[in-house]
PADO-55673 format. One line per field, with one value per residue: residue number from 1; x, y, z of N, C-alpha, C, O in turn. Coordinates in Angstrom, 1 decimal, always signed. Example, Ala and Ser with C-alpha at 12.3 -4.5 7.8 and 13.67 -1.06 7.14 Angstrom:
<sites>
pos = [1|2]
n.px = [+13.2|+12.8]
n.py = [-5.7|-2.2]
n.pz = [+7.8|+7.1]
ca.px = [+12.3|+13.7]
ca.py = [-4.5|-1.1]
ca.pz = [+7.8|+7.1]
c.px = [+13.2|+12.9]
c.py = [-3.3|+0.0]
c.pz = [+7.8|+7.9]
o.px = [+14.2|+13.4]
o.py = [-3.3|+1.1]
o.pz = [+8.5|+8.0]
</sites>
This chain:
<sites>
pos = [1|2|3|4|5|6|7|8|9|10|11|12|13|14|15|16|17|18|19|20|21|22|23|24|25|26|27|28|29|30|31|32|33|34|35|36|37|38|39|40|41|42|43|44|45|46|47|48|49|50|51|52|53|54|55|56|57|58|59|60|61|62|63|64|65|66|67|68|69|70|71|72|73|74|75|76|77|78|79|80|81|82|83|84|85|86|87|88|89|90|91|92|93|94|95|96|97|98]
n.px = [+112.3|+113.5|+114.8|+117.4|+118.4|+120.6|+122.3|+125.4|+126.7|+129.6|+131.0|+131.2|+128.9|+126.7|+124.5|+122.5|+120.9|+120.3|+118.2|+120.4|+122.3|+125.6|+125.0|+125.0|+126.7|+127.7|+129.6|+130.7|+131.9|+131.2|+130.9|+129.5|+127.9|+127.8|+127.3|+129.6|+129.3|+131.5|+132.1|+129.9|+129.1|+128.9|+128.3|+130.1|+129.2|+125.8|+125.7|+123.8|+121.3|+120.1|+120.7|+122.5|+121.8|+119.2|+119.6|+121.5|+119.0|+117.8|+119.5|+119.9|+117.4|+117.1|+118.9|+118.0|+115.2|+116.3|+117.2|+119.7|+121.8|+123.5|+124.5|+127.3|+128.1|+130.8|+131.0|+131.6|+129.2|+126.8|+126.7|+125.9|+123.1|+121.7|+122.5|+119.9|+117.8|+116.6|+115.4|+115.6|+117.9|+118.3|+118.8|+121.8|+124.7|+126.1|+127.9|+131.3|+132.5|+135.4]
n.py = [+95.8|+99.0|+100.5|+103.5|+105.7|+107.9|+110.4|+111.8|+113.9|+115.0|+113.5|+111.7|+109.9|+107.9|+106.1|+103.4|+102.4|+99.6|+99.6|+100.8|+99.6|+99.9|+99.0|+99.1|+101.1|+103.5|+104.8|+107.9|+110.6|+113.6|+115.8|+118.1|+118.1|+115.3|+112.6|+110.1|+106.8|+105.2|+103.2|+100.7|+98.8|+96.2|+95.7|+92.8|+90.7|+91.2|+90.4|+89.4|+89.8|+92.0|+94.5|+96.4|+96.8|+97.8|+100.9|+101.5|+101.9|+104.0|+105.9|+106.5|+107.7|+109.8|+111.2|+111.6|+112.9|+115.7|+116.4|+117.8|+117.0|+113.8|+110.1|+108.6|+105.4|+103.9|+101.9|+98.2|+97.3|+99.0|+99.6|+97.3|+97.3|+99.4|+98.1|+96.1|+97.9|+99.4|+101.1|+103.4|+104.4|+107.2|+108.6|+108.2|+109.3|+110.2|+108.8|+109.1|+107.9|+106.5]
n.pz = [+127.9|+127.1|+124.3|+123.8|+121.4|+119.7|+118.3|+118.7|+118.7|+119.2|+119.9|+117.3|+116.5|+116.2|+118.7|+120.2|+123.0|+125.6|+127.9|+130.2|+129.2|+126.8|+123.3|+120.6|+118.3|+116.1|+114.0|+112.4|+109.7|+109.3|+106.9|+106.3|+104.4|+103.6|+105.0|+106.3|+106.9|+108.7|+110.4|+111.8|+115.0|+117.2|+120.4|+121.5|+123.6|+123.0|+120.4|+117.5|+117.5|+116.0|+116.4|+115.3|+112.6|+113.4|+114.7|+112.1|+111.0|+112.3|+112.5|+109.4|+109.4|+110.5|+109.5|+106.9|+108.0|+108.6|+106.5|+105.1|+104.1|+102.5|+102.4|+102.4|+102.4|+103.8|+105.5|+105.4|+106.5|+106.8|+104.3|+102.9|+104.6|+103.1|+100.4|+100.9|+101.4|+99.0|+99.0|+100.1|+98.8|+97.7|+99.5|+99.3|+98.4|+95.4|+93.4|+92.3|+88.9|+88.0]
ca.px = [+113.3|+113.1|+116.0|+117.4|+118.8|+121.2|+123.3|+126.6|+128.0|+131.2|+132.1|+130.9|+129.1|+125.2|+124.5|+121.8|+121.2|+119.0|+118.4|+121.1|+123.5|+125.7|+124.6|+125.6|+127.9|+127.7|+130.2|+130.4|+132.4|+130.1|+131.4|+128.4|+127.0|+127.7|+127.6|+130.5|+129.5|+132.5|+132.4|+129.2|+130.2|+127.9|+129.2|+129.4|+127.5|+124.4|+125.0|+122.6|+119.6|+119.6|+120.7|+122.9|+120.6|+118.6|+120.9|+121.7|+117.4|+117.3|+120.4|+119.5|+115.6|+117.6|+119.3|+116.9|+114.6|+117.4|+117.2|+120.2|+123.0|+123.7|+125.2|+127.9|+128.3|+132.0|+131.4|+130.3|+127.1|+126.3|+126.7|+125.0|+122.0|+121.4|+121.7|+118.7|+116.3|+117.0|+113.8|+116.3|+118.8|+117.6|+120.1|+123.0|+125.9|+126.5|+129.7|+131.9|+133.2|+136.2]
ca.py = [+96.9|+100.1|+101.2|+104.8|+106.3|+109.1|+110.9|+112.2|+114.8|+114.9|+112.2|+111.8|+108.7|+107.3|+104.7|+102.2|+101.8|+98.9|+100.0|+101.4|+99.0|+100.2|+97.7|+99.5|+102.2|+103.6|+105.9|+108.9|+111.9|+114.7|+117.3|+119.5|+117.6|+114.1|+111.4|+109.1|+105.9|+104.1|+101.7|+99.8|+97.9|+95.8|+95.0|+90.7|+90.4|+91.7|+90.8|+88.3|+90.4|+92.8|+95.7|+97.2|+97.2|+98.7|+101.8|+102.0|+102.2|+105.1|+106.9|+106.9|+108.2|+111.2|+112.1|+111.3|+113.7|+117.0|+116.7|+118.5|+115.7|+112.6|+109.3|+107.8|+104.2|+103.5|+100.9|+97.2|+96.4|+99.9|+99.3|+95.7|+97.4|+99.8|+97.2|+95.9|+98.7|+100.0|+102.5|+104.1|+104.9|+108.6|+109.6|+107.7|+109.9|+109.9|+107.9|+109.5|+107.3|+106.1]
ca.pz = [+128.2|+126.4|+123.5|+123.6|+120.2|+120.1|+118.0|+119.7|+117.2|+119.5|+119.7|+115.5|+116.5|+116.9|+119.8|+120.7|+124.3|+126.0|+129.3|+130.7|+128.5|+125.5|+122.7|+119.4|+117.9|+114.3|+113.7|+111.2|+109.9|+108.9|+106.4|+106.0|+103.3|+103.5|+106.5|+105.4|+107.8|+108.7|+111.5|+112.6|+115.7|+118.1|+121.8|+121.5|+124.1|+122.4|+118.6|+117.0|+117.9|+114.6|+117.0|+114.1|+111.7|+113.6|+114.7|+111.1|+110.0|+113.2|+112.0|+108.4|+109.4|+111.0|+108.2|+106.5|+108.5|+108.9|+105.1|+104.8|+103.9|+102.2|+103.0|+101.8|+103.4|+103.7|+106.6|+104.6|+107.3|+105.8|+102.2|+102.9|+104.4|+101.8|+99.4|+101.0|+101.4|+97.9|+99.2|+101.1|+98.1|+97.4|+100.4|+98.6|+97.7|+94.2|+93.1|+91.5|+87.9|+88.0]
c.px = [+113.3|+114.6|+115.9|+118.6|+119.2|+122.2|+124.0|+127.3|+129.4|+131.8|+132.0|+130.4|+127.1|+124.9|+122.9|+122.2|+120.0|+119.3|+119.4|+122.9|+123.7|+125.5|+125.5|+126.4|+127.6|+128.0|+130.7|+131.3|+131.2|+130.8|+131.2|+127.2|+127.0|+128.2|+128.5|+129.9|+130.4|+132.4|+130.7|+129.6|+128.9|+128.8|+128.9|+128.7|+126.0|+124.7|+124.2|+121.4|+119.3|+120.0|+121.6|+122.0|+119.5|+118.7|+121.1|+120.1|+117.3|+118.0|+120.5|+118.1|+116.5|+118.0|+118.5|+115.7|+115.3|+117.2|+118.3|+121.8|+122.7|+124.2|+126.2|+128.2|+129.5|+132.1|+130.6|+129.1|+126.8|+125.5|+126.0|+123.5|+121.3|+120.9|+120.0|+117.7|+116.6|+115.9|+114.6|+117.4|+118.9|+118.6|+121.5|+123.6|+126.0|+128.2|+130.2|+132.6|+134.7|+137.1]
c.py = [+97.8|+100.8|+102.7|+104.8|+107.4|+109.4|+111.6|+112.9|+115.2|+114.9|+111.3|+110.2|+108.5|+106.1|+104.7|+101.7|+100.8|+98.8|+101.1|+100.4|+99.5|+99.0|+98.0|+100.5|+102.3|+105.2|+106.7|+110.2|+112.3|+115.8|+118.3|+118.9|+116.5|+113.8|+110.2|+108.1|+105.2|+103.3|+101.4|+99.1|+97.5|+95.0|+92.8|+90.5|+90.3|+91.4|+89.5|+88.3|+91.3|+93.9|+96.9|+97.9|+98.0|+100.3|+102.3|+102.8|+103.9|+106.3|+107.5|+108.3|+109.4|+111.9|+112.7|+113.1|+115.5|+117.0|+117.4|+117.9|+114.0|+111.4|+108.9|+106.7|+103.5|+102.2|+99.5|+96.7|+97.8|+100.0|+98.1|+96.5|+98.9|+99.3|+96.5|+96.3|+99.5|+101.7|+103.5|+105.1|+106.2|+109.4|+109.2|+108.9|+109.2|+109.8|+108.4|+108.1|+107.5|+105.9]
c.pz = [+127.0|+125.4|+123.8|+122.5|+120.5|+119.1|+119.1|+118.9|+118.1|+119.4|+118.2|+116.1|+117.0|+117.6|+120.2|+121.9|+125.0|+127.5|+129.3|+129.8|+126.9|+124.3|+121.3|+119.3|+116.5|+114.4|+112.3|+110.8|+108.7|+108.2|+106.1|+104.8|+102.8|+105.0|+106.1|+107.0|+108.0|+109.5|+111.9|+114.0|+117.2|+119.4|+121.4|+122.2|+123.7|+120.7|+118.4|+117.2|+116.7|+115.4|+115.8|+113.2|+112.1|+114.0|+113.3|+110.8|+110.7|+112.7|+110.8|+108.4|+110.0|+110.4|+107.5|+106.8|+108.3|+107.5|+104.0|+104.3|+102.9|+102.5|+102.1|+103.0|+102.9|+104.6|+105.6|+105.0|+106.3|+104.8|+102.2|+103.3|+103.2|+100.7|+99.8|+101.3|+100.5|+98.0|+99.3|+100.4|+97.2|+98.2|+99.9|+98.1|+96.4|+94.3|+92.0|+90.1|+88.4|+86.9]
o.px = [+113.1|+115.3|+114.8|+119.7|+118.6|+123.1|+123.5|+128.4|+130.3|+132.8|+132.7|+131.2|+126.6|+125.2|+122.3|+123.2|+118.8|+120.2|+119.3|+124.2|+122.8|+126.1|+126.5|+127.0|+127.3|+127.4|+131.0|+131.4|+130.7|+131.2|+132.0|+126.0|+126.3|+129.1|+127.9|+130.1|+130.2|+132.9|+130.4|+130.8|+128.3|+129.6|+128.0|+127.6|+125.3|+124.1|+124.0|+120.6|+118.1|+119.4|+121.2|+121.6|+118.9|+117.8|+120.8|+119.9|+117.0|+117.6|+120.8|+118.0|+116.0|+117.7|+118.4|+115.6|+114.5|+116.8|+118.2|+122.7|+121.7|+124.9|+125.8|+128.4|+129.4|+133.1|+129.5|+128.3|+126.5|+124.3|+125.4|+122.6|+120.2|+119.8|+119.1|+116.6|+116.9|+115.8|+114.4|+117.8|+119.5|+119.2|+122.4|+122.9|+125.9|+129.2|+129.8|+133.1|+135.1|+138.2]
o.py = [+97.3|+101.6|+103.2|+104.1|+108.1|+108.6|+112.0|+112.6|+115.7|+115.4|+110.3|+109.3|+109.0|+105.0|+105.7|+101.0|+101.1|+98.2|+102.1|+100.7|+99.6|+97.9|+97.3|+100.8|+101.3|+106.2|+106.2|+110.9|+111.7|+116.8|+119.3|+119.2|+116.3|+114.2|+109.2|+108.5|+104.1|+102.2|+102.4|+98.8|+98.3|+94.1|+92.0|+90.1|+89.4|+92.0|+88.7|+87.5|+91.3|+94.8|+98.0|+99.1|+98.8|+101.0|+103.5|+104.0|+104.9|+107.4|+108.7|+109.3|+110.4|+113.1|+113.9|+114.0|+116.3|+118.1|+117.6|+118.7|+113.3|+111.9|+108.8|+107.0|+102.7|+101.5|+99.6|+96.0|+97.6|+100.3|+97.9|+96.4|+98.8|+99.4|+96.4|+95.7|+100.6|+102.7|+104.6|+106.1|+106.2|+110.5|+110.0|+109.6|+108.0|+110.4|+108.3|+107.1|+108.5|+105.3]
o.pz = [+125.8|+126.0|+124.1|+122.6|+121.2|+119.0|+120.1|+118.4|+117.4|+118.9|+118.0|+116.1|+118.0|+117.1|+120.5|+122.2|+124.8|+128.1|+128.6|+129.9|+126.0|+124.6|+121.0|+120.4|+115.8|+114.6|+111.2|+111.7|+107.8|+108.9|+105.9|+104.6|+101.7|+105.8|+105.6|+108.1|+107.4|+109.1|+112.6|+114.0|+117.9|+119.3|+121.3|+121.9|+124.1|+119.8|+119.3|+117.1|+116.3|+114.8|+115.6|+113.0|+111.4|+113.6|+113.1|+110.5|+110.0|+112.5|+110.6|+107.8|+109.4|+110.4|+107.3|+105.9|+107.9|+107.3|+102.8|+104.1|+103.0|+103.5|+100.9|+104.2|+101.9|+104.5|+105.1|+104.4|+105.1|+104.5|+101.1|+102.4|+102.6|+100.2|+99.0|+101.4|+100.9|+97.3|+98.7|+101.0|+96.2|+97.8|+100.1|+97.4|+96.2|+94.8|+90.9|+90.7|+89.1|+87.0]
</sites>
């Protein structure tokens, strides 16, 4: 069965579909120049397959791609996979000191 990938600037939100079933969610506010991610969110039915993660890798590669934005990852699957593809940490919003 075949995924479909979509941003939804609407509804401020990227989704993961398998088939005709909603699987994922990774929702975003967009300021012009940062993608704050705040919610991750995988239907129960479908979690324990990596479907997040993978949602996040497609949503990043978009950004990514548009070139025109950074992320800040406010949601913690987010900030967890970041931590693990440190490749990826070039789109990272710079953190302000504290």
């Amino acid at each position: 069965m075949s995924f479909t990938f979509a941003n939804e600037p609407d509804a401020s939100r990227y989704t993961l579909h398998k088939g005709d079933d909603l699987v994922s969610v990774l929702d975003y506010r967009d300021d012009g120049r940062t993608v704050a991610m705040t919610r991750a969110y995988t239907v129960p039915t479908f979690r324990g397959h990596g479907y997040a993660g993978e949602l996040v890798e497609r949503a990043v590669a978009d950004i990514e791609q548009r070139g025109d934005r950074v992320v800040s990852p406010v949601c913690w699957y987010v900030a967890d996979w970041f931590a693990a593809h440190p490749e990826r940490a070039g789109l990272l919003a710079a953190r302000r000191a504290s």
